[in-house]
N, C-alpha and C positions, 0 to 999 in steps of 0.2 A: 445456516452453513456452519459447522461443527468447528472448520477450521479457524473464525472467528473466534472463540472462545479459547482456543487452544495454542493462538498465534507465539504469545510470549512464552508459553512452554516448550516448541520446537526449538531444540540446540542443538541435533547432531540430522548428518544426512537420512540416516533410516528413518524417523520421525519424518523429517522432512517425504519422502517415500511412502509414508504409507497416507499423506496426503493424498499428494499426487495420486497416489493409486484409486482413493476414496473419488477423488476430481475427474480424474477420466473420462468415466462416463456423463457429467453433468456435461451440455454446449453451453450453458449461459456465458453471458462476458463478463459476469465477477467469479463464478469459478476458474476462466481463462488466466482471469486476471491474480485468482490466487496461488495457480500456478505458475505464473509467472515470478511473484513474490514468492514461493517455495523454492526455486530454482536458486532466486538471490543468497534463501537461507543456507541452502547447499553449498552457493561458494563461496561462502562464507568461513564454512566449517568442513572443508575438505581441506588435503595438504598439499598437498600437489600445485603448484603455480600456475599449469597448463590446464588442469582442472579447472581451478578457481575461476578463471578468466574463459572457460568457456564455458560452463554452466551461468556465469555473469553475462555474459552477452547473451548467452539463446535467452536467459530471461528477459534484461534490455529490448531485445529485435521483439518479442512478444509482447512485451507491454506496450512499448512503442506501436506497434500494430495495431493494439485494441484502442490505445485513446486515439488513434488516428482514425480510426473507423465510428469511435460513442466519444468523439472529445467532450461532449458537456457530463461524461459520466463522474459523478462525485466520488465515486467507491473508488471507482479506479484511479483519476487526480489523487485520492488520499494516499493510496497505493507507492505510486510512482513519489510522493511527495515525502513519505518517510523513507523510502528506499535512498531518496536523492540524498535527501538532509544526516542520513547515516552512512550514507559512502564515501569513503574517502577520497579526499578533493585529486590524488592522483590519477583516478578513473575516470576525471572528467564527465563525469554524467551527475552534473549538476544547474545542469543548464533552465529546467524548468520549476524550480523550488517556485519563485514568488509568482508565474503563472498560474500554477496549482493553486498554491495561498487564496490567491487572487479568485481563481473558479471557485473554492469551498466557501470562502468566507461572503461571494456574492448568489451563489446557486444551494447552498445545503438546505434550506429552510425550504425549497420550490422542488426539490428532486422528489422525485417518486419512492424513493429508497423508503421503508418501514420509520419508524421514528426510533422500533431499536438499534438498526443500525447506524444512525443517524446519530444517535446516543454514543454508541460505540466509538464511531468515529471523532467525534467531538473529545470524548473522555479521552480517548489515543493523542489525540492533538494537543490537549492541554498537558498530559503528562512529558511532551516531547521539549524539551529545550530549544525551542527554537526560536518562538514568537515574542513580538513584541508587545509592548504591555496592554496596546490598544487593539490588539489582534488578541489576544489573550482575555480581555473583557469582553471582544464580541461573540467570542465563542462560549465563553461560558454566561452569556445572556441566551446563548441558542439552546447548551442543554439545557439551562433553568427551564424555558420556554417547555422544552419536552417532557420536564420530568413531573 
């Protein structure tokens, strides 16, 4: 999926758009789920308040949908889990960080997911300021493991 490689380069809504556009037509539930995260990137970087906040929640109510439907999905937990840990604590949608944590750091190594993406995900996690130092060791013993 193209948009994994190109995640950090999307900064303005067109970008973000021609995602989406690319996603469309895929049903799986990590393209769902990356549109869902494309949405986030849009209210992000739109101006408008009333904007922001509702491109924020249609992605919110979509993600929310998909891990209720694949909750042991790891791509998706990853998803929700940097969106969480990067939103500002006003928005309140912080509620599932160390659930997440908790799903990746005991299901990554047993998911189905490729071992690149699996790589991906880990490498994204480690560069995230978030973890703690023993969470931080366990994941980078998982990509050693992969690579």
């Amino acid at each position: 999926m193209a948009v994994r490689a190109e995640l950090n380069n999307i900064k303005s809504v067109k970008q973000a758009d021609k995602f989406i556009a690319h996603l469309d037509d895929d049903l799986s539930v990590e393209a769902r789920g990356y549109i869902a995260l494309l949405n986030f990137i849009k209210s992000r970087e739109l101006k408008s308040p009333f904007k922001k906040m509702r491109y924020f929640n249609r992605a919110k109510k979509l993600l929310e949908q998909l891990i209720e439907l694949y909750p042991s999905n790891v791509e998706l937990r990853y998803l929700r889990y940097s969106i969480q840990v990067s939103s500002p604590a006003f928005l309140g949608y912080n509620k599932n960080v160390e659930s997440d944590l908790e799903l990746m750091k005991n299901e990554i190594q047993f998911s189905p997911l490729s071992s690149k993406v699996k790589k991906w995900i880990l490498q994204n996690l480690l560069e995230l300021d978030t973890l703690n130092e023993n969470d931080r060791i366990r994941f980078e013993l998982e990509l050693n493991r992969l690579i």
